[in-house]
TORPA-4810 file (N, C-alpha, C, O; in nm, 3 decimals):
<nodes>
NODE_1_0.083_-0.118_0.000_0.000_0.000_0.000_0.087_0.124_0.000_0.205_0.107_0.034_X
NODE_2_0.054_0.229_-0.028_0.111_0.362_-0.056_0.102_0.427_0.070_0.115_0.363_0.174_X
NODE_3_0.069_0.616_0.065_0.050_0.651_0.217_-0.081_0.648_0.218_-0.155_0.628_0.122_X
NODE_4_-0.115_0.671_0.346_-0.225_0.688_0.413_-0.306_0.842_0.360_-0.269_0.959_0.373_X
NODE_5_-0.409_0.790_0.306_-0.497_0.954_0.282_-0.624_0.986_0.351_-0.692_1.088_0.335_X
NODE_6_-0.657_0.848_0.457_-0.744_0.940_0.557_-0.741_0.796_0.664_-0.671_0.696_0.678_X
NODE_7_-0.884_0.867_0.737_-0.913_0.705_0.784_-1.038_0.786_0.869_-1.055_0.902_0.905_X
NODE_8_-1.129_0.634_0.884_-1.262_0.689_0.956_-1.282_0.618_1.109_-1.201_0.556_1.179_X
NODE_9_-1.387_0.646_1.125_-1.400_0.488_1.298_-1.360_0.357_1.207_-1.243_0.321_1.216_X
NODE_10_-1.437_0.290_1.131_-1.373_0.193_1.109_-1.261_0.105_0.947_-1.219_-0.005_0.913_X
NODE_11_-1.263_0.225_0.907_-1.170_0.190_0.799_-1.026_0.312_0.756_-1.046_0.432_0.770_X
NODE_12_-0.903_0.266_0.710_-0.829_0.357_0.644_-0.859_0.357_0.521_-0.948_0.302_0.458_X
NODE_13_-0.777_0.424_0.494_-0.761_0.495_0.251_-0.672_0.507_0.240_-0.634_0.611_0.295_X
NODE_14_-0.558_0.429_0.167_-0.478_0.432_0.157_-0.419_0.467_-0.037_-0.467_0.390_-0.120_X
NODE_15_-0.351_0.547_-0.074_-0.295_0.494_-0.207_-0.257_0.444_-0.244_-0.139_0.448_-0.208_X
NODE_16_-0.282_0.344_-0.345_-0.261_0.222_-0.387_-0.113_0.231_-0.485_-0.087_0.310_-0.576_X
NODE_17_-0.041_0.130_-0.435_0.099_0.159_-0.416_0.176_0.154_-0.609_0.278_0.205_-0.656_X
NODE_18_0.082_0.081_-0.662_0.141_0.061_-0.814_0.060_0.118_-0.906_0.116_0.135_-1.015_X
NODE_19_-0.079_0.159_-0.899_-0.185_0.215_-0.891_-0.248_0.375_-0.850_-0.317_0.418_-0.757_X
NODE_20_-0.193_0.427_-0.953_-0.207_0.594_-0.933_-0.382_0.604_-0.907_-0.423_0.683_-0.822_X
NODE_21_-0.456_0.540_-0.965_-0.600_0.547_-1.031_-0.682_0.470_-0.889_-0.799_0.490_-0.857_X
NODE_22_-0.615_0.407_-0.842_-0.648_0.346_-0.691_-0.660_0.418_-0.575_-0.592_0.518_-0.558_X
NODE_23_-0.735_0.382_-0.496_-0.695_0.349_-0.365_-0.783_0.211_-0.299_-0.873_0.138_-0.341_X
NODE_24_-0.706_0.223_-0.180_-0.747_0.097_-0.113_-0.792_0.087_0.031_-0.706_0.127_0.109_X
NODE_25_-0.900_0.045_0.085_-0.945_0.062_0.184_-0.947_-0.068_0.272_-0.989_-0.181_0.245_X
NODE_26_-0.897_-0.026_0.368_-0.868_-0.125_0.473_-0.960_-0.135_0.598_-0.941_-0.032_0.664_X
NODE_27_-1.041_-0.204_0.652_-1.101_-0.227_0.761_-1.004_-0.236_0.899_-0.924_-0.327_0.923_X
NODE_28_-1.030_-0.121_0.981_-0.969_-0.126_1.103_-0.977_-0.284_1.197_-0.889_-0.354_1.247_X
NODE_29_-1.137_-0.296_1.190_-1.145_-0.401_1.345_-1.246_-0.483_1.231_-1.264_-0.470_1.110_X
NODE_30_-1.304_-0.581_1.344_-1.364_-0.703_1.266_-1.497_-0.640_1.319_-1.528_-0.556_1.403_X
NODE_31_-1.579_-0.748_1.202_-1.706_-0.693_1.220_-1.784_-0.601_1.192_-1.893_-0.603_1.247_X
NODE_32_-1.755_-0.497_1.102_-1.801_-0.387_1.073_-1.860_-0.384_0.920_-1.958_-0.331_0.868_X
NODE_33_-1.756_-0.466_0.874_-1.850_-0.489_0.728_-1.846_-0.340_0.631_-1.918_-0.354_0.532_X
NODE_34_-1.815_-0.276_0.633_-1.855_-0.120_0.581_-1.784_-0.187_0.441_-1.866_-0.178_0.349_X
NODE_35_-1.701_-0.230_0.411_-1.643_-0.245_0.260_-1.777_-0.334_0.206_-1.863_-0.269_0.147_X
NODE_36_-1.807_-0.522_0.227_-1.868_-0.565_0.182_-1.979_-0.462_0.150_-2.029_-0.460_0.037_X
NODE_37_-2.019_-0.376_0.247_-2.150_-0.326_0.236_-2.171_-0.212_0.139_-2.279_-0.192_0.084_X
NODE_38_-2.060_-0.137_0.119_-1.976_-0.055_0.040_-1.990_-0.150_-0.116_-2.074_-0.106_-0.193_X
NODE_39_-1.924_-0.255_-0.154_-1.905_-0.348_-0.271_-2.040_-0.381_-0.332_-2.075_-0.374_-0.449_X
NODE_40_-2.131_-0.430_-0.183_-2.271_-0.459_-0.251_-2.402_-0.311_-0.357_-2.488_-0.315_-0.445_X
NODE_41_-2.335_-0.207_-0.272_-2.470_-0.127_-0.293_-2.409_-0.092_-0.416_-2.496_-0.085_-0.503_X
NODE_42_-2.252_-0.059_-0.476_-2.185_-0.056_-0.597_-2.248_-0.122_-0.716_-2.297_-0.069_-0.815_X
NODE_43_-2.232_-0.288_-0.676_-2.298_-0.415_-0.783_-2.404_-0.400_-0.774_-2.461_-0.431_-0.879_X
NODE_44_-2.507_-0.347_-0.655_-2.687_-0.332_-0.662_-2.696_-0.211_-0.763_-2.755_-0.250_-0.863_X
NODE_45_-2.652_-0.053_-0.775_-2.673_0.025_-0.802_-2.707_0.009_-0.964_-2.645_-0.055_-1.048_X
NODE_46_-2.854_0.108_-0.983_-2.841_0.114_-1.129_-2.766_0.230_-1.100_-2.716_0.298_-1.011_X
NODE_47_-2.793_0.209_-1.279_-2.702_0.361_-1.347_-2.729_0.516_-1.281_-2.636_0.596_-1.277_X
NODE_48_-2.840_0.547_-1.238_-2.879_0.675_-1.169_-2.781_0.642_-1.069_-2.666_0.686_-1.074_X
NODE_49_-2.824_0.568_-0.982_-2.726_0.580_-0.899_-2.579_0.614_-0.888_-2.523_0.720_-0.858_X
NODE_50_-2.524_0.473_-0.927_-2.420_0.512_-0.975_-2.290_0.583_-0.999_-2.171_0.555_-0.984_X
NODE_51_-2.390_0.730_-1.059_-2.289_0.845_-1.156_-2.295_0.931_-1.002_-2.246_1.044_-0.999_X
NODE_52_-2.356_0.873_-0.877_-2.316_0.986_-0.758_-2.241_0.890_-0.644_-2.272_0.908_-0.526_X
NODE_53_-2.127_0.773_-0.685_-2.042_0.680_-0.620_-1.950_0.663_-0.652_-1.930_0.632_-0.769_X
NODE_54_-1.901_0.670_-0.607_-1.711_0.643_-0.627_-1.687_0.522_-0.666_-1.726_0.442_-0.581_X
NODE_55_-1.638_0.471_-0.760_-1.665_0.307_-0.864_-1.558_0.225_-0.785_-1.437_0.237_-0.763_X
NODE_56_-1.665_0.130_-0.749_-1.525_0.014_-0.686_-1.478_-0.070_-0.774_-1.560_-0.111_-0.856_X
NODE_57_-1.360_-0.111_-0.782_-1.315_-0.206_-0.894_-1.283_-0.340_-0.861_-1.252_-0.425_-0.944_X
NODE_58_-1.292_-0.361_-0.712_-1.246_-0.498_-0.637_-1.281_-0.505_-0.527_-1.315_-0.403_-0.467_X
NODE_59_-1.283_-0.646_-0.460_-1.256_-0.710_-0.322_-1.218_-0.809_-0.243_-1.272_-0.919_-0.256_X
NODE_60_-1.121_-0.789_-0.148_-1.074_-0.955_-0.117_-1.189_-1.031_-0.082_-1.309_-1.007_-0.081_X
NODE_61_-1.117_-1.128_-0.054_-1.241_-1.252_-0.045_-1.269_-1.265_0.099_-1.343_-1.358_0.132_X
NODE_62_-1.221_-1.187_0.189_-1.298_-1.189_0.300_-1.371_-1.079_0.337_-1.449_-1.082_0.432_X
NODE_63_-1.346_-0.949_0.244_-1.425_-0.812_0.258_-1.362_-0.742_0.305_-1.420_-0.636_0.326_X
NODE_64_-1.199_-0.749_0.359_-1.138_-0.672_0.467_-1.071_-0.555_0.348_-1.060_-0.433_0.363_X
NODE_65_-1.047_-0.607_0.271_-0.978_-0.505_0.167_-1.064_-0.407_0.034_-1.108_-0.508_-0.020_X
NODE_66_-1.090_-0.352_-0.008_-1.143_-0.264_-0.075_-1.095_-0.185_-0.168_-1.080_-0.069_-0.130_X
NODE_67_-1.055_-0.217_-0.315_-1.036_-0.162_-0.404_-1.125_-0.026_-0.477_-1.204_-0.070_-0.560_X
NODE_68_-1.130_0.106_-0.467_-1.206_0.223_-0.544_-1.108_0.319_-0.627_-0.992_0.347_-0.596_X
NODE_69_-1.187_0.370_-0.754_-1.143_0.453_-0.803_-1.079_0.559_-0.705_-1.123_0.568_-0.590_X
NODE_70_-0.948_0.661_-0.758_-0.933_0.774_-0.669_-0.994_0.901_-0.708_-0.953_0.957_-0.810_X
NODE_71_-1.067_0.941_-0.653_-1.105_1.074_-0.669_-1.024_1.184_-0.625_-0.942_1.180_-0.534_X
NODE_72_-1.058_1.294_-0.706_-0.986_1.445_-0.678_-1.094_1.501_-0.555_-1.215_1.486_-0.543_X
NODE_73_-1.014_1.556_-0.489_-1.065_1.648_-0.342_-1.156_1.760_-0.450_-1.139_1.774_-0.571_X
NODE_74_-1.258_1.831_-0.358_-1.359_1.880_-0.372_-1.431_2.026_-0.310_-1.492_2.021_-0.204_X
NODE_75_-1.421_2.133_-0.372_-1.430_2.294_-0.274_-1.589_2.250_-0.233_-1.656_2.154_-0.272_X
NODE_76_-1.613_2.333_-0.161_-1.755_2.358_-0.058_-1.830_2.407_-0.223_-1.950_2.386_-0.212_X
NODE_77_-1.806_2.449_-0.328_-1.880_2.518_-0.451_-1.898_2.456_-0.516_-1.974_2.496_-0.604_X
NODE_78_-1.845_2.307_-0.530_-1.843_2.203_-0.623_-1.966_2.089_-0.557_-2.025_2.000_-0.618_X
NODE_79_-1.981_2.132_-0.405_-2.125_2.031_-0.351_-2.236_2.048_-0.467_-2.230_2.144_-0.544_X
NODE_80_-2.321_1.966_-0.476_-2.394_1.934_-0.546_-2.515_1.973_-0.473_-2.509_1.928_-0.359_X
NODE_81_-2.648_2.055_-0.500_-2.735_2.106_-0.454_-2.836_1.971_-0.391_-2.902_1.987_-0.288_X
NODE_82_-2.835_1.883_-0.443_-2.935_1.769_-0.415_-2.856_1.663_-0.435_-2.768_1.667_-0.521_X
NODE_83_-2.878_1.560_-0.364_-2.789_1.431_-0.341_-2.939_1.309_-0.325_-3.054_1.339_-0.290_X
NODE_84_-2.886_1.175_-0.363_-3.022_1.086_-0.345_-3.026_1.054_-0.209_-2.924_1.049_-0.141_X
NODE_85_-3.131_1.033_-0.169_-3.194_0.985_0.010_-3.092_0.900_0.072_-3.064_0.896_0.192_X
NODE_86_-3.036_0.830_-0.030_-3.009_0.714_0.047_-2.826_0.764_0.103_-2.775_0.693_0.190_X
NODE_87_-2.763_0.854_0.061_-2.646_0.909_0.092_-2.667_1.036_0.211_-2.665_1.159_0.209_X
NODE_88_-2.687_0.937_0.306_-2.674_1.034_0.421_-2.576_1.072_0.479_-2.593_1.186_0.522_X
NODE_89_-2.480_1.029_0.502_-2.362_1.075_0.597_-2.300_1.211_0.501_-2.193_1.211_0.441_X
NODE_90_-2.379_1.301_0.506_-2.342_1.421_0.399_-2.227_1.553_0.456_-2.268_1.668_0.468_X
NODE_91_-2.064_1.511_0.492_-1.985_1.553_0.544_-1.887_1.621_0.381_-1.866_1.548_0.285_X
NODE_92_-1.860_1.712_0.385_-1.726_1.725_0.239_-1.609_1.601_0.250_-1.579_1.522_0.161_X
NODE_93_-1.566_1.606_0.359_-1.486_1.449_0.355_-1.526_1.324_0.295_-1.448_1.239_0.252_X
NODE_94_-1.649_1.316_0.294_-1.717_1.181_0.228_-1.734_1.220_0.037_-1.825_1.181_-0.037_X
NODE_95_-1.629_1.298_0.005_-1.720_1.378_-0.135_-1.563_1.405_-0.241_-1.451_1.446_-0.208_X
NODE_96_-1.595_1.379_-0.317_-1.508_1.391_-0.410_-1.531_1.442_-0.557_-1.635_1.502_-0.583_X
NODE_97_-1.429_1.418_-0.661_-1.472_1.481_-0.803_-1.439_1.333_-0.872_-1.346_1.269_-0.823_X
NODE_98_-1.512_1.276_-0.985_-1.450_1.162_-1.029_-1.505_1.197_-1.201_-1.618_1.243_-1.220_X
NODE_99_-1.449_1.180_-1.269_-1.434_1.238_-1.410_-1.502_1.342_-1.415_-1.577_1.357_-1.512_X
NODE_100_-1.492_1.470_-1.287_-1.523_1.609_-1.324_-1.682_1.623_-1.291_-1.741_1.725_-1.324_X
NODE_101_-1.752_1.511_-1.223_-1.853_1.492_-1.108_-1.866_1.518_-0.992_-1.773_1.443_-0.960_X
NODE_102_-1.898_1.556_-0.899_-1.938_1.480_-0.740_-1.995_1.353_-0.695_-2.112_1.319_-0.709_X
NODE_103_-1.884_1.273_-0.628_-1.982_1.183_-0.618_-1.903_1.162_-0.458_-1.805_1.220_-0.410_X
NODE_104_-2.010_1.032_-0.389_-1.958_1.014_-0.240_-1.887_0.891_-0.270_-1.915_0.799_-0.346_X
NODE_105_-1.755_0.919_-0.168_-1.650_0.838_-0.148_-1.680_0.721_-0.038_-1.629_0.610_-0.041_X
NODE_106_-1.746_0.754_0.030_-1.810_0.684_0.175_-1.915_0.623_0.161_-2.002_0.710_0.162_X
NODE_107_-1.965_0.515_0.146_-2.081_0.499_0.124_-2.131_0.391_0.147_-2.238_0.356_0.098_X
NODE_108_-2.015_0.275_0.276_-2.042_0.163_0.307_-2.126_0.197_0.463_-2.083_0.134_0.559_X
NODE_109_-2.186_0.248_0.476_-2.278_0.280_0.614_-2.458_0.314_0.559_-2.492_0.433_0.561_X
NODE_110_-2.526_0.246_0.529_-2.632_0.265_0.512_-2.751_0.241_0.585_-2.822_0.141_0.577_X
NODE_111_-2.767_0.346_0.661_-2.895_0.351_0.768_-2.999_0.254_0.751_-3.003_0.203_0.639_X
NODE_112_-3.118_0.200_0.866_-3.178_0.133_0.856_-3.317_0.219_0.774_-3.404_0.164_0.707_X
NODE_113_-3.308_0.336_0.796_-3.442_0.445_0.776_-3.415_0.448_0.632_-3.468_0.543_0.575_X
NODE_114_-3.356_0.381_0.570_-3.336_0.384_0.396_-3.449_0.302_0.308_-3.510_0.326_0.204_X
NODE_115_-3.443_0.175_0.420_-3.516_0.073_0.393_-3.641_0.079_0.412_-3.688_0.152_0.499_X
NODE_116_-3.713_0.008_0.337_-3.882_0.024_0.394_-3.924_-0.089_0.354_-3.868_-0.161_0.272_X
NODE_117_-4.063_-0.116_0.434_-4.131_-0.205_0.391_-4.255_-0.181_0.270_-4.325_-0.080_0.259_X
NODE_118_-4.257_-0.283_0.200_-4.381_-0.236_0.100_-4.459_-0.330_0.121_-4.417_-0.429_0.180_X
NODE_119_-4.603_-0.323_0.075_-4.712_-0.396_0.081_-4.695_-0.490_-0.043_-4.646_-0.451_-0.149_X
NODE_120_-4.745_-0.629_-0.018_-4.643_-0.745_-0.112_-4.826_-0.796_-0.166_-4.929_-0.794_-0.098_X
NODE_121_-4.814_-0.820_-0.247_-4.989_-0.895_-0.330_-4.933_-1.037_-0.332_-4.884_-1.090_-0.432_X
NODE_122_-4.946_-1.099_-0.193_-4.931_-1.228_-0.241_-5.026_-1.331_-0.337_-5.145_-1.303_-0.335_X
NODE_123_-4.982_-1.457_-0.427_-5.084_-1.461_-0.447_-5.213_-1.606_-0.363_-5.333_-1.605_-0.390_X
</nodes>
């Protein structure tokens, strides 16, 4: 791994050491899951989605490691007026530029209040 370019409660960001276009995210402690959970909503996302996430390109096979595009840092003028529901943790640290976009860098923490139940027509 390269240096260190941040770190949260439970994961670092590191630059990916052969890999300008990388970085790599490391899970501090066990149990937290934020990458798998991070990897899944990536592979769930349609295309709307998407174009406001930082593109993951990999993951080890136990979830501890985390391959994402690197994004360029981001002024307070470059926030984006409206963001979708489901990207709550809405800090500038979580926010980046990725081919001249905004999109969120953070995005393995997804509240339970995202989810809902719907009424199902069984038959």
């Amino acid at each position: 791994m390269g240096d260190m370019l941040g770190e949260g409660a439970f994961r670092r960001v590191y630059a990916h050491a052969m890999d300008p276009e990388l970085v790599v995210k490391v899970e501090a402690g066990a149990r937290c899951f934020q990458n798998i959970i991070e990897w899944s909503v990536w592979q769930e996302a349609t295309d709307n989605l998407r174009r406001w996430l930082a593109p993951c390109v990999a993951i080890s096979p136990q979830g501890s490691v985390l391959f994402q595009r690197r994004c360029e840092p981001l002024r307070v003028s470059e926030l984006p007026g409206r963001v979708p529901s489901i990207l709550t943790d809405l800090k500038i640290s979580n926010w980046g530029l990725f081919q001249g976009r905004p999109v969120c860098l953070d995005y393995g923490f997804i509240p339970l209040q995202t989810w809902r139940l719907v009424k199902e027509s069984w038959p």
